[in-house]
N, C-alpha and C positions, 0 to 999 in steps of 0.2 A: 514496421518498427514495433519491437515490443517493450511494453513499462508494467514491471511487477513493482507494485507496491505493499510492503509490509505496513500492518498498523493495527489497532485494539481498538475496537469502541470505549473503552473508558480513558483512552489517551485523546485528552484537549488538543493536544498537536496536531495530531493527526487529522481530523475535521479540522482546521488550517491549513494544514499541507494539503491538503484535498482539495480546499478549495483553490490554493494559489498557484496548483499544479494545473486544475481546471482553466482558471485564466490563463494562464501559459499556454495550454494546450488550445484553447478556443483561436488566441492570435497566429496559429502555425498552420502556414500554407499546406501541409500535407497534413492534416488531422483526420483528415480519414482514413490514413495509412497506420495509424497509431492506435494497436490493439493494447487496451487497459485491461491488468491481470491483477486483483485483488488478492492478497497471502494474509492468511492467519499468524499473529502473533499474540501471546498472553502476557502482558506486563507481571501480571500477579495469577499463576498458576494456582495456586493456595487460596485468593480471595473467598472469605463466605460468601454463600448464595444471598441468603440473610442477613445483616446486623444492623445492630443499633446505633452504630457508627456513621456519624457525618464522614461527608469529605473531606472536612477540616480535621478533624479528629486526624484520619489516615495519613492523611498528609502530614500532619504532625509530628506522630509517631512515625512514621518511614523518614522525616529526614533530620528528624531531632530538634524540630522547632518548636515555638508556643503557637498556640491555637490562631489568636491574632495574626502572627505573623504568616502563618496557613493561607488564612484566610484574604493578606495583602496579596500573597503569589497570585491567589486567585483571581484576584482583584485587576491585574495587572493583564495576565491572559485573556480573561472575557473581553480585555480592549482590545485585545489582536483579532480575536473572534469578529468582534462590532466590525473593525478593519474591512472584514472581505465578508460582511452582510451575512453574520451568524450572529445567535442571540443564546448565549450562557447564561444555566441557570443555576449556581451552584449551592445557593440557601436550601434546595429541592434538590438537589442530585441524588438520586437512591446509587449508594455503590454496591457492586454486586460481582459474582465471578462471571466471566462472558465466553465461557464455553462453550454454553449454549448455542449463545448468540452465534457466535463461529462457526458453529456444527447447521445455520440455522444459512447463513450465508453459503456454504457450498452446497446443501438442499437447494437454495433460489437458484443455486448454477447451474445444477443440471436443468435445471427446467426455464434456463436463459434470461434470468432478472436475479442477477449477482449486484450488478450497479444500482439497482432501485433497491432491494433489501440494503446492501452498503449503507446507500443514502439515508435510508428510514432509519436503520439502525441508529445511526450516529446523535441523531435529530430525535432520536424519541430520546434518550441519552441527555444531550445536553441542554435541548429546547425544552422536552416536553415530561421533562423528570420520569418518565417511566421506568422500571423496574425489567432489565433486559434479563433478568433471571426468572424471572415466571414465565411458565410456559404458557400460559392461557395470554399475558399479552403479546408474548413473540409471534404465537398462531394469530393474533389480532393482525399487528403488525405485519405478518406475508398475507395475510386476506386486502390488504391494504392495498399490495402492488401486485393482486392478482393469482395469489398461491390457494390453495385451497383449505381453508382454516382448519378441518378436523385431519387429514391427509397430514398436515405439521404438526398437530399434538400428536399424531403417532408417529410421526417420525422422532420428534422429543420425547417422547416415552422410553426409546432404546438409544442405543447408543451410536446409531447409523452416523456416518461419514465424520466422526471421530479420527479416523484414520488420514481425511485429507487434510484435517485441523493440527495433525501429528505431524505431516507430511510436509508443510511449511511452514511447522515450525524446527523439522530437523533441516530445510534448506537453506532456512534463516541461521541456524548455529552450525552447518557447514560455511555460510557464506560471512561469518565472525558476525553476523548484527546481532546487537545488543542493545538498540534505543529503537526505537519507531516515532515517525512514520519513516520510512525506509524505502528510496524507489530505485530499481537499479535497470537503466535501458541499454537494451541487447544483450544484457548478460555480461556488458563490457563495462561500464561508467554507474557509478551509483552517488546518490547525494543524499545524506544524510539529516534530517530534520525539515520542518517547518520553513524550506528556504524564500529567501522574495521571488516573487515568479517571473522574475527575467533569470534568475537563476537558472528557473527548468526550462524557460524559453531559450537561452543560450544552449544549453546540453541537447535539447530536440534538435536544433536546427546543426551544431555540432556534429550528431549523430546520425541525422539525413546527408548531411553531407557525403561522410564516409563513406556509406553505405551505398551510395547513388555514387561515387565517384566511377570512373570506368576504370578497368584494371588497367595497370602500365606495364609494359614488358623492361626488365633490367636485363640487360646482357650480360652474366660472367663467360669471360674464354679467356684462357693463357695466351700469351703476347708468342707463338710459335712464327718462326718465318714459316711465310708460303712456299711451298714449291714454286721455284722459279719459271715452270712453263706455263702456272693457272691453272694448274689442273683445278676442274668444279670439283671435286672431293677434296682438294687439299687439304683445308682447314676443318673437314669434319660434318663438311655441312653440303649437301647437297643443290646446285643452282642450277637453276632454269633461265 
């Protein structure tokens, strides 16, 4: 079975859905059949690398609220966070464009620690307030999970695997998503947000189902009479 999930490090949801996807997935009898496919998405293409801007601020300003109130949404989320044994930090959260980061994530793929950079990424993000737009800590961060720290600042240096960052995010806007986290298994069923994880326990085990059923055979044939002596070809159909 396969589960592509779209999602952005600076989306709170997403580090939830991650984790309730995780619990789902850890209860299901076949989880070792269950290949997880990380996709790039950018909430805010546009984001500066840089500003002076809190998360409160942005948040603000993107949805037309006061600062306070900003800062209640947030208030509220870190509790879902605590929920599934995550710790937000938002008084510290550096906001930043996560291009990078992106571009930093299909690097760890090739070289088979996509799921550990993922994980780092998120948690330097929301736990550990780091700054996912400097290059010097993102090379930190894959020395972290075993990449080679100067090998990544030249990869960060150009513009390399840009293109796979492109790549999912044009199959995200063939495929109509428009919010993240986004998981869609087999290419057939998709669920949309931060759902409870019987949610994704239900669709897993839905989707083994199917897939594992054995084919059945339908018969269509026109209701013709037989030849009245039995002939074995009669009907079209050859018998032994």
């Amino acid at each position: 079975m396969k589960v592509e999930i779209w999602s952005d490090f600076a989306c709170p949801f997403c580090y939830i859905g991650k984790r309730r996807f995780e619990a789902a997935l850890s209860q299901f009898p076949h989880k070792e059949k269950v290949e997880t496919i990380f996709r790039s998405f950018e909430l805010d293409p546009h984001a500066k690398r840089d500003t002076t801007e809190t998360i409160y601020d942005i948040l603000a300003a993107k949805y037309g609220m006061p600062v306070e109130k900003a800062k209640g949404m947030t208030e509220q989320v870190a509790q879902q966070a605590k929920e599934v044994g995550l710790e937000y930090h938002f008084d510290t959260m550096i906001p930043t464009n996560t291009a990078d980061a992106h571009r930093l994530a299909h690097y760890a793929n090739a070289q088979g620690k996509m799921p550990e950079m993922i994980e780092r990424l998120l948690k330097a993000y929301f736990t550990d307030s780091l700054h996912l737009g400097d290059h010097q800590v993102l090379a930190k961060l894959a020395a972290e999970i075993g990449l080679d720290q100067e090998q990544t600042l030249a990869m960060l240096a150009g513009d390399e695997y840009s293109e796979h960052v492109q790549a999912d995010k044009q199959k995200a806007a063939a495929l109509g998503i428009n919010a993240v986290p986004f998981f869609v298994f087999n290419d057939k069923y998709a669920v949309s947000g931060a759902q409870p994880g019987e949610v994704f326990f239900n669709v897993l085990n839905k989707v083994w189902e199917e897939e594992s059923a054995a084919p059945t055979l339908q018969f269509v044939q026109t209701d013709e009479k037989k030849d009245a002596d039995g002939d074995n070809c009669a009907d079209g159909s050859c018998k032994i």
